[in-house]
N, C-alpha and C positions, 0 to 999 in steps of 0.2 A: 331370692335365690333358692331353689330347691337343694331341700337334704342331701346327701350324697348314699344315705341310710335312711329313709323313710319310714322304715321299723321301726327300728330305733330310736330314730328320732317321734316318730307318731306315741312310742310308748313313754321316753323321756317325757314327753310334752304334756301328756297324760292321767302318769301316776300322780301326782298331786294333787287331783281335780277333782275326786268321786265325792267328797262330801258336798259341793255345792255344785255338782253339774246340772241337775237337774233346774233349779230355781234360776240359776244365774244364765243357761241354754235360753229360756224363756225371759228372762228379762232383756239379755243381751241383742237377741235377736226381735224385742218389739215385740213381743208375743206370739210371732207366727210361725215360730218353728213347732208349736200345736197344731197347726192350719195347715203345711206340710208334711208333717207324719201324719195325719187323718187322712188326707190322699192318697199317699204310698199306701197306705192301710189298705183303702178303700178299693183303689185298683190290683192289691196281692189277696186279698180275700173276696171277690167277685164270682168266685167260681169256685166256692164251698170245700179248700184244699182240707185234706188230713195232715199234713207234717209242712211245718214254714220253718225253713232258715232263716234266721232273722243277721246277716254277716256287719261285724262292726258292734254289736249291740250294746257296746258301753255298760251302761246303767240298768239296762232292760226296757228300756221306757218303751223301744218301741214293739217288742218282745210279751208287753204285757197290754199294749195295746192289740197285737194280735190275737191275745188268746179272748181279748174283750170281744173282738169282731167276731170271733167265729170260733168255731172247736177243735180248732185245730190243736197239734203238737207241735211246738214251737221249740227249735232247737235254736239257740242264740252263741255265736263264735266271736272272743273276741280275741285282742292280741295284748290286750292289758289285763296282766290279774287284779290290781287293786279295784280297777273298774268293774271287776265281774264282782270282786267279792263286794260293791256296794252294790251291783245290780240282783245277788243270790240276796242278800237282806230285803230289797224291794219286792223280789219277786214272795220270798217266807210270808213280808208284812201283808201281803193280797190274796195271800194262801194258795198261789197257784203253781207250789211246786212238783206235782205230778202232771201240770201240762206243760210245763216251760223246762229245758234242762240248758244250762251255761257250761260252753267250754273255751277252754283258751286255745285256741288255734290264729294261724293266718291267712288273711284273703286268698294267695299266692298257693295257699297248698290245704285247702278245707279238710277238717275232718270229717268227711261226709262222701259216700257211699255213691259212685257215678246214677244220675239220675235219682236218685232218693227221697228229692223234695217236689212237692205238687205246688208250691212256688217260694218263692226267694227273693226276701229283701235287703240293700244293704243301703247303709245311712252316711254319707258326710268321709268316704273312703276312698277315691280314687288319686285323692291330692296324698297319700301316706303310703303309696306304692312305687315300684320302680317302672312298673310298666303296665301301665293303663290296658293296655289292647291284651295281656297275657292274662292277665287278670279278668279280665269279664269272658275267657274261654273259659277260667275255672270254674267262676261262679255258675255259669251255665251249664257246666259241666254236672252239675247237679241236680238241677233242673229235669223234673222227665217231661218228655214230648207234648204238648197242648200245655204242659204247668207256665205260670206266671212267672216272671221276674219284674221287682219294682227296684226305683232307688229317690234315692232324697238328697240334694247335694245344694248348694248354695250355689247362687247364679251371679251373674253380672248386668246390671240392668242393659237393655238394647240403645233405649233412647238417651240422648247429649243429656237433658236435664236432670232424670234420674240419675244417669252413670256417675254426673258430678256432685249430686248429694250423697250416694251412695262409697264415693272414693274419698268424700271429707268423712265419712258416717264412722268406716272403717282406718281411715287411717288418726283418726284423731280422735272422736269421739269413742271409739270401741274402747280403745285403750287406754282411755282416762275412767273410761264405766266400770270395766273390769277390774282395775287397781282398786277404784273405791267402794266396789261392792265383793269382791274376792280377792283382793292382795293382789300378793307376786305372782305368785304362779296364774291368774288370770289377768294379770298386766301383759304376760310372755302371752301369752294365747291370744289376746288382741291386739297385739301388736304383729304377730305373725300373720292373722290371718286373712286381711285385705290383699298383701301382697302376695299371698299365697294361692287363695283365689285368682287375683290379675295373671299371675304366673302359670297357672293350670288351664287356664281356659285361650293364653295367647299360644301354648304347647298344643293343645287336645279341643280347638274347636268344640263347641256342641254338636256341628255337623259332622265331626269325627269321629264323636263320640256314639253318635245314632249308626256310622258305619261299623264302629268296630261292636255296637248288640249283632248287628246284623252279623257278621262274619263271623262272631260267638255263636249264630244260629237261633237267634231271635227274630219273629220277627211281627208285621204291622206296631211298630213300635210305636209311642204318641210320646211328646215332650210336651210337658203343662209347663209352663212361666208362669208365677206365683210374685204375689209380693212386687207387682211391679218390676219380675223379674229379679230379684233379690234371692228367690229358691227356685229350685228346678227341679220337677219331681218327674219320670221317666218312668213307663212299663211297655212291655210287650210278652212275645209269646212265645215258647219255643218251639220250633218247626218242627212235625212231624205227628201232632198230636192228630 
């Protein structure tokens, strides 16, 4: 069932997670949520930007994997402070806070300047919104002309055999993983999040999804299936560069 509050609830869901997001992200997901941000990575820094929105950026992980790729200035927006304030200590511990700056904003209303980023990633965000298609106006919205936009988001396998490993993975194994490797608060998180997936993608198609970049003003847009289709990582271009 979708939130009726996705804010809200995405921030509820949230604030208790920052000390073990990182390790339990990567154990949770099989290790390939590394193998997915190096892709988003690799297709928003391609084209040697000076300033990346990193939108969602939790922890900073992927905020400091941009500043690895490339030299850019990496503004990171999230809509949880606890998350930021474990992601400003990540960023202190790498020393890279004169490239990377954290603020608490939300997707729905960036604090960022029309057109002001030479491209724009956001991570694991459209299931925590009320409105998928208004929201990738905004992100774009930021975006200047020829700049990038990438994203990273969890898939749903295509194929009968994956789809039913993948629908046991998550709805039983995730949240027995999570209870015993992070408690409660990562009991909630894996137990929400198979259905939550199923739920997002029988709403918003992937093919719906490539429509509404495009009607954001993106465009030769490319969808990579990962994982056996388990992540789905997404860029294209904004028109007009």
């Amino acid at each position: 069932m979708r939130p009726s509050d996705p804010n809200r609830f995405a921030r509820a869901l949230f604030s208790g997670l920052p000390d073990r997001y990182d390790r339990l992200a990567e154990i949770l997901s099989f290790g390939q949520n590394g193998r997915w941000r190096r892709a988003a990575v690799a297709a928003a820094t391609r084209d040697n930007p000076g300033r990346i929105g990193d939108i969602a950026t939790g922890t900073a992980g992927v905020a400091l994997a941009l500043a690895a790729a490339s030299r850019a200035h990496v503004i990171g927006v999230d809509l949880t402070e606890a998350m930021l304030r474990r992601g400003a200590a990540n960023v202190a511990r790498a020393g890279q806070q004169e490239r990377i700056s954290l603020v608490v904003g939300r997707a729905e209303r960036l604090p960022l300047p029309d057109e002001s980023c030479d491209a724009l990633v956001f991570s694991y965000l459209l299931r925590y919104v009320s409105d998928p298609g208004e929201t990738l106006l905004e992100l774009a919205r930021t975006v200047r002309p020829g700049g990038t936009m990438a994203s990273l988001e969890f898939g749903v396998p295509p194929q009968g055999l994956w789809r039913g490993a993948w629908w046991f993975y998550t709805r039983v194994l995730l949240p027995a993983g999570g209870y015993l490797t992070g408690g409660r608060e990562w009991y909630q998180v894996g137990r929400f999040l198979g259905p939550s997936i199923t739920e997002h993608y029988r709403r918003y198609p992937v093919e719906w999804t490539v429509a509404a970049w495009e009607k954001a003003g993106m465009e030769d847009v490319v969808i990579r299936r990962m994982s056996l289709g388990g992540g789905l990582v997404m860029w294209g271009r904004k028109a007009g560069g």
